[in-house]
C-alpha positions as CSV (number, residue, x, y, z in Angstrom):
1,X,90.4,99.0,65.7
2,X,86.9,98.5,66.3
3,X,85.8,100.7,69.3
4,X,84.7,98.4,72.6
5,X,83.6,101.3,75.3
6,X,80.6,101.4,77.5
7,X,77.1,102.6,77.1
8,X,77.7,106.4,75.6
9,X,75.1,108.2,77.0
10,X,73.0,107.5,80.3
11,X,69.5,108.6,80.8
12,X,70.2,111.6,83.9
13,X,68.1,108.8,86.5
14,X,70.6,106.1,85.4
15,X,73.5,109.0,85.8
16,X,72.1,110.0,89.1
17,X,72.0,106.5,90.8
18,X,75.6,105.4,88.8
19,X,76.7,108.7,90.8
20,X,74.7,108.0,94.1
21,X,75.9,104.7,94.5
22,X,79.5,105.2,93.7
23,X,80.2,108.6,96.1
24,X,78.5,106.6,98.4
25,X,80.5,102.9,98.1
26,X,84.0,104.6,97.0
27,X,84.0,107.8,99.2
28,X,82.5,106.5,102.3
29,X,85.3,103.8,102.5
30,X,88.0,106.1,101.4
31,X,86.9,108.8,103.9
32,X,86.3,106.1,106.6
33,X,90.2,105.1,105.4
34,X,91.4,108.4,106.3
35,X,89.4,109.3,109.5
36,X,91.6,105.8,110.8
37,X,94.8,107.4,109.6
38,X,94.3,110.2,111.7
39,X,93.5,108.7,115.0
40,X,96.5,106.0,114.2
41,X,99.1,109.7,113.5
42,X,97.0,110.5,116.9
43,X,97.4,107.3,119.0
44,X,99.7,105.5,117.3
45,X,102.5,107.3,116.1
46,X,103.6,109.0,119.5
47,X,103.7,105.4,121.2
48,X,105.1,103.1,118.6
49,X,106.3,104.1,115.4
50,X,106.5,100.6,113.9
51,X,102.7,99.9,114.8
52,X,102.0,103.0,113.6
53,X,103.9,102.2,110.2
54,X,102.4,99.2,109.9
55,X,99.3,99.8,110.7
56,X,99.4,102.2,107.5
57,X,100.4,99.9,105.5
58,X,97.4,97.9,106.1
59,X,95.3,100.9,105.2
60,X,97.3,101.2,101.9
61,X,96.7,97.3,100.8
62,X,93.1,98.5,102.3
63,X,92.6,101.3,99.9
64,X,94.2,99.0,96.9
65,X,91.6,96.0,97.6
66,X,88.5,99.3,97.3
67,X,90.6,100.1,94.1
68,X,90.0,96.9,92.6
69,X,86.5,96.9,94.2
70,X,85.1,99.8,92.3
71,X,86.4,98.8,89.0
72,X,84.7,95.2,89.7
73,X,81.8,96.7,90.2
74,X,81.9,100.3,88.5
75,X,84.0,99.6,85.4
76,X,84.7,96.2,84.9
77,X,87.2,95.3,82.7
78,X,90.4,92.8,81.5
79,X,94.0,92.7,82.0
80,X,94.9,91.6,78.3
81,X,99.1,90.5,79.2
82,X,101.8,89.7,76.7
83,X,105.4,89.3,77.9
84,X,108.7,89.5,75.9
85,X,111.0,87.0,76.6
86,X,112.8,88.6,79.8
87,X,109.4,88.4,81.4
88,X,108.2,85.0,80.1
89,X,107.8,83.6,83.3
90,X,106.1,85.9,85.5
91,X,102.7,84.2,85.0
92,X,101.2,81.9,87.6
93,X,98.1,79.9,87.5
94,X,96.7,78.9,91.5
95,X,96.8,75.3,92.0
96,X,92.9,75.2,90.9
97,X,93.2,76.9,88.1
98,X,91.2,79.6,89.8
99,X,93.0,82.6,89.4
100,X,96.4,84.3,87.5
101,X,99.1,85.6,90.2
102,X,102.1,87.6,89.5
103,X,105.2,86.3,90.0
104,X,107.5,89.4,90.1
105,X,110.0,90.5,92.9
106,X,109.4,92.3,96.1
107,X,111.1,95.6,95.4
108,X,111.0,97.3,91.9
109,X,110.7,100.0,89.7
110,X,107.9,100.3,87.3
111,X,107.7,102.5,84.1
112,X,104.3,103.4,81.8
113,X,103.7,105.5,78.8
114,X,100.6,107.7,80.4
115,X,97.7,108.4,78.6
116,X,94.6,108.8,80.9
117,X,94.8,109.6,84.7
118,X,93.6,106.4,85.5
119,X,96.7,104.8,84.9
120,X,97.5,104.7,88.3
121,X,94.8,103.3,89.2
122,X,95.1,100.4,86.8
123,X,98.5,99.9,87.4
124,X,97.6,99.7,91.5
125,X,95.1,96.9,90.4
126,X,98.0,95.4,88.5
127,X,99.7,95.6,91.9
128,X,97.2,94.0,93.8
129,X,97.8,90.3,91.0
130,X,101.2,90.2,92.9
131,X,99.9,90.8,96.7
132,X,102.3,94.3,96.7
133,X,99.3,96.8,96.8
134,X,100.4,97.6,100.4
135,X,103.5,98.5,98.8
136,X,103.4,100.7,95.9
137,X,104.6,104.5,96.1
138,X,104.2,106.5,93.2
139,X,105.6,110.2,91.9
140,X,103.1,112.3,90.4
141,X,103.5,116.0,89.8
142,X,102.4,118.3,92.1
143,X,99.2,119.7,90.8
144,X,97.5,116.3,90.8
145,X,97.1,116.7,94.8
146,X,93.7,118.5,93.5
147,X,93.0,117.2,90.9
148,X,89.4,117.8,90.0
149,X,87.5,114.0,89.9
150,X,83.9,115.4,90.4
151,X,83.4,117.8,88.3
152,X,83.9,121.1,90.8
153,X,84.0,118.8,94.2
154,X,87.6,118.4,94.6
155,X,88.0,114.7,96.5
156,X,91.3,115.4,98.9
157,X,91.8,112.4,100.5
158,X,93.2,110.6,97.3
159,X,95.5,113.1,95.9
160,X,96.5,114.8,99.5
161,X,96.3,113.5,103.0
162,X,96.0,110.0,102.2
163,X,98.7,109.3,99.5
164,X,100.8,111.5,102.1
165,X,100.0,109.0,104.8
166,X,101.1,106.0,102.1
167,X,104.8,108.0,101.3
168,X,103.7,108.7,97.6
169,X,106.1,111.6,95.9
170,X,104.7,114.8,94.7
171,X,107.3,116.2,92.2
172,X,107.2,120.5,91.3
173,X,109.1,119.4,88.1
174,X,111.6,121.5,89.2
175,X,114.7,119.5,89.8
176,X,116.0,122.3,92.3
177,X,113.6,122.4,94.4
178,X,112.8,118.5,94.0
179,X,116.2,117.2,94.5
180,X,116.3,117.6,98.2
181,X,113.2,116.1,99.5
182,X,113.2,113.2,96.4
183,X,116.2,113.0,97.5
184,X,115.6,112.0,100.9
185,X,112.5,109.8,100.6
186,X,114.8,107.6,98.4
187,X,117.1,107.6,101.1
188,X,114.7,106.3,103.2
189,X,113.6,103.5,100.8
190,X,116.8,102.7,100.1
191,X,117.5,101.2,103.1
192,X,114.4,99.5,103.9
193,X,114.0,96.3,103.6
194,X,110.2,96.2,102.8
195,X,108.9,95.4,99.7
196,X,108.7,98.2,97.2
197,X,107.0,98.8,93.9
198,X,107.8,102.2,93.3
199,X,106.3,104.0,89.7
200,X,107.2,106.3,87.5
201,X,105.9,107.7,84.4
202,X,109.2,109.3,82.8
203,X,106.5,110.8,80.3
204,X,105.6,113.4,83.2
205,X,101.5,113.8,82.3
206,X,99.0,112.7,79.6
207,X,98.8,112.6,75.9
208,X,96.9,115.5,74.9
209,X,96.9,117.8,72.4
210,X,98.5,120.3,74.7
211,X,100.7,118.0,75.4
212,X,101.7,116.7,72.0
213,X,102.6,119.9,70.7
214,X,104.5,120.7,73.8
215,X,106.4,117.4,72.9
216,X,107.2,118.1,69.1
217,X,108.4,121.5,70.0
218,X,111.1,120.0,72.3
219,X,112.2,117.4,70.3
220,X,112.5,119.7,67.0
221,X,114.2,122.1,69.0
222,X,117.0,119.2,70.3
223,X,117.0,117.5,66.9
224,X,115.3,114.5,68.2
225,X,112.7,112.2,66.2
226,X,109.1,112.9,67.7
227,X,106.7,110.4,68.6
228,X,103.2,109.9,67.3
229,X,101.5,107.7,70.3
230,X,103.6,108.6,73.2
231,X,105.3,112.0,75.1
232,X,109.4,112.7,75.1
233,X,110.6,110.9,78.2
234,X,112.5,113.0,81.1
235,X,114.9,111.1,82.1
236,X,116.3,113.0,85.3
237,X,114.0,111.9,87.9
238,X,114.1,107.8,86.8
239,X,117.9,108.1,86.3
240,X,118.0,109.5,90.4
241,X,115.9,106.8,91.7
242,X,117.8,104.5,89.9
243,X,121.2,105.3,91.0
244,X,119.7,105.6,94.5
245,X,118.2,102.4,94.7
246,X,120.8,100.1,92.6
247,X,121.7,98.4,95.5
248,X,118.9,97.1,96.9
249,X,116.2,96.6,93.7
250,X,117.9,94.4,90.5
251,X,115.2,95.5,87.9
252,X,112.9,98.1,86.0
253,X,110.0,96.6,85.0
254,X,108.3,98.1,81.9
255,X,104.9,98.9,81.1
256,X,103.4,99.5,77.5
257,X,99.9,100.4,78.1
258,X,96.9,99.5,74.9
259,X,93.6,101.0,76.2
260,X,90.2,99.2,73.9
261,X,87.9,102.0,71.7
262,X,90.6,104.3,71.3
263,X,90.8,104.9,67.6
264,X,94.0,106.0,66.0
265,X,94.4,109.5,66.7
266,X,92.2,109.9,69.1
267,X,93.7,111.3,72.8
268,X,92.7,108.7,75.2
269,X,92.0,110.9,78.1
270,X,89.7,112.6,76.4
271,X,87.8,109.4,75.9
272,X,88.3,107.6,79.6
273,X,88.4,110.6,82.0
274,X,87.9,109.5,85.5
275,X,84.4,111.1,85.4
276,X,83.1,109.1,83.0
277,X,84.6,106.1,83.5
278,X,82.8,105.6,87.3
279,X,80.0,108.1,86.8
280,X,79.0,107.4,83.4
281,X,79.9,103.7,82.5
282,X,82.4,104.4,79.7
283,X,85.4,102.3,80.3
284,X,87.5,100.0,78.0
285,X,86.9,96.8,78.2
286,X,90.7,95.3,78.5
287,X,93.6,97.3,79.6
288,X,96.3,95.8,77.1
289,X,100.0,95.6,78.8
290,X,102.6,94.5,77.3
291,X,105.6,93.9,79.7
292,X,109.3,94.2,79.9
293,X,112.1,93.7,82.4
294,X,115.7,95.5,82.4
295,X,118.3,94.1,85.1
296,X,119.2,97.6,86.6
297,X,123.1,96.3,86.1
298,X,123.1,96.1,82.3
299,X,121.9,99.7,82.2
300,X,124.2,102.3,81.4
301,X,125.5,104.2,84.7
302,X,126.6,107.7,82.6
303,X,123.2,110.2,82.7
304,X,124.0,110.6,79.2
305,X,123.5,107.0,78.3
306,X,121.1,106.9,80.3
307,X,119.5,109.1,78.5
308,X,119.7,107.7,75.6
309,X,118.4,104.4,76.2
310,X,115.2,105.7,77.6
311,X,115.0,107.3,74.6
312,X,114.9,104.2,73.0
313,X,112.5,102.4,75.4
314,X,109.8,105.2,74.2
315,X,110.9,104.7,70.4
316,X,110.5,101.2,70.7
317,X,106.8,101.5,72.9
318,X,105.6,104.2,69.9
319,X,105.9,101.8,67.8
320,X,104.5,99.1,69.6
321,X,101.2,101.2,70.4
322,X,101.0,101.9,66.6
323,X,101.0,98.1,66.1
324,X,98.5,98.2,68.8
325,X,96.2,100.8,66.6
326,X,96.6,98.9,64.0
327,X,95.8,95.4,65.1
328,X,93.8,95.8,68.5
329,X,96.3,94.5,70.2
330,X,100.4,93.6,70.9
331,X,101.4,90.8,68.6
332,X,104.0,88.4,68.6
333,X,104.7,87.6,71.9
334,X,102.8,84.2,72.3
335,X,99.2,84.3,72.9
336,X,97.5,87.1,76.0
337,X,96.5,85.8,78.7
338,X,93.2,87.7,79.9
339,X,93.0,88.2,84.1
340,X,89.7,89.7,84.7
341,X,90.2,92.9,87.1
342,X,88.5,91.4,90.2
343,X,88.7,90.6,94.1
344,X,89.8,87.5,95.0
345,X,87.2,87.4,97.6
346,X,84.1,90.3,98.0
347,X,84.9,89.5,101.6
348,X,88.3,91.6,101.1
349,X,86.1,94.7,101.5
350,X,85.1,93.3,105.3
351,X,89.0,95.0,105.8
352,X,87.9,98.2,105.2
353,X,84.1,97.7,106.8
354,X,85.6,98.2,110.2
355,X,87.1,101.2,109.7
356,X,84.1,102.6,109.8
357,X,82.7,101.7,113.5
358,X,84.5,104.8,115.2
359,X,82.6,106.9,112.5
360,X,79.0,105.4,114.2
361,X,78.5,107.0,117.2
362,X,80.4,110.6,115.9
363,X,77.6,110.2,113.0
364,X,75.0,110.0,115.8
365,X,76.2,111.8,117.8
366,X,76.1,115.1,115.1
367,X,72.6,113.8,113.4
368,X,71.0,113.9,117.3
369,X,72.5,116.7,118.1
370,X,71.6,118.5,114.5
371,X,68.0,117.2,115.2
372,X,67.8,118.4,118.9
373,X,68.7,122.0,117.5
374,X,66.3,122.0,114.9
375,X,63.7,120.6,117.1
376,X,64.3,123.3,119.8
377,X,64.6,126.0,117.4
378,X,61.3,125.1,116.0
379,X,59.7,125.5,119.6
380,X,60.9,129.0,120.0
């Protein structure tokens, strides 16, 4: 497949302003984001609970409209969809012909292979063609509360504090000690009647060589087949959150994910790391996903079959990816349809805007007072 990626190399000025620009557009509004989340757990949450929750939930569709924002205008790429036949109809065109929307139920659960640690982030986007990027919650393991996006400057508010304030799951991978609270937070969403899109990636991390290994050991020491494209599923943590929430979501929506200028072989994470797709231009062009639906009743209720068919999910998305190597992208399931990843509107981002007032007069209030101290020092 003939690689489609962004510039490979950036002169360090071009690097430098890339990097300038974005800390400032993406971590100004995402700090801005969190600052309001405080004073709202301040204000808010001792008064009225429910304005409180909802005024949350406005920061989370917030935070997915800058999502879509910075790959606009940072990385900007394609949605490349097919659908099988269970999902045939999940593609809208607005009455102009404007725009693709998403036709897909209010509460969910979503599955994806995982390859680069963008996928959430594409997959939040993805949200955002269905208007439910205020309510997506997704598990991630534990150690990706710090995870490392610049470099040695580890950014907290995306991987702490404010997926905390938007309910998202940090699993230890140690079903003992996350049974309980998983346990609960289902629970809770269980009987809520909000919408939900709540994603897993049974895969548990990132193809990697580390990873690959890891996976081939496991499945040689179980007697399974190994994969070539994708990890051994774990099926423990989708199988609880889909006995907990049979009664109030009908389907698991599946997500094959094709990333552009991955060659065969390749690890794709080692290609599209989060550093260089926003700092150093090199993105893929189209995010290929192929989807599939699974009515949550026609799946087996016994963990063992459960198990099992999972198993045969993954068997069945190796071997589409391998088609997917081999061609450049998922065939015969009608032609793609291509949805650029974009606003709707630049004025969307006016939502976040005025989150930042109460930071004015605390930024002047430090800089004056910073200069007074200066000034006066300098006079002594």
């Amino acid at each position: 497949m003939p690689a489609q990626r962004g510039p490979q190399t950036l002169s360090f000025v071009q690097w430098f302003v890339r990097t300038a620009v974005f800390v400032v557009f993406y971590a100004g509004q995402s700090i801005a984001l969190n600052f309001s989340q405080f004073l709202s757990l301040l204000f808010l949450w001792p008064l009225q609970n429910n304005l409180y929750h909802n005024y949350i939930k406005h920061t989370q569709r917030c935070f997915g409209i800058l999502l879509v924002a910075i790959n606009q205008f940072f990385a900007p790429s394609n949605f490349v969809i097919t659908l099988d036949k269970s999902t045939e109809d999940i593609l809208k065109q607005s009455w102009n012909g404007a725009k693709i929307d998403l036709d897909m139920p209010e509460r969910l659960i979503l599955i994806a292979n995982h390859q680069i640690y963008a996928d959430w982030v594409y997959i939040w986007v993805f949200s955002y063609l269905a208007n439910a990027h205020g309510a997506i919650k997704i598990i991630l393991k534990d150690s990706l509360k710090w995870l490392p996006i610049f470099g040695w400057v580890r950014i907290v508010y995306d991987y702490d504090y404010g997926m905390r304030f938007f309910q998202f799951i940090f699993l230890k991978r140690n079903w003992t000690v996350d049974k309980g609270p998983l346990s609960k937070t289902l629970s809770s969403l269980s009987a809520s009647k909000e919408p939900l899109w709540l994603l897993i990636f049974p895969e548990g991390t990132v193809v990697s060589d580390v990873t690959r290994i890891a996976s081939k050991k496991f499945a040689d020491k179980v007697g399974l087949p190994d994969h070539e494209h994708v990890l051994l599923p774990r099926s423990t943590g989708l199988y609880f959150c889909t006995r907990s929430l049979h009664k109030t979501v009908d389907y698991i929506y599946d997500l094959t994910i094709g990333l552009e200028g991955v060659e065969r072989g390749e690890f794709p994470e080692e290609i599209y790391t989060l550093l260089k797709i926003y700092f150093e231009g090199r993105y893929p062009r189209n995010i290929h996903l192929h989807i599939r639906r699974y009515a949550i009743s026609e799946i087996p209720e016994d963990e063992d079959k459960f198990t099992a068919w999972l198993r045969q999910r993954w068997i069945e998305k190796d071997a589409l990816l391998e088609e997917f190597y081999a061609k450049g992208h998922f065939t015969g399931y009608g032609s793609p349809r291509v949805v650029p990843m974009k606003l709707n509107s630049v004025f969307e981002l006016a939502q976040i805007w005025y989150f930042i007032v109460p930071l004015v007069p605390l930024m002047w209030y430090f800089s004056n007072n910073l200069f007074n101290n200066k000034f006066t020092s300098s006079l002594m």
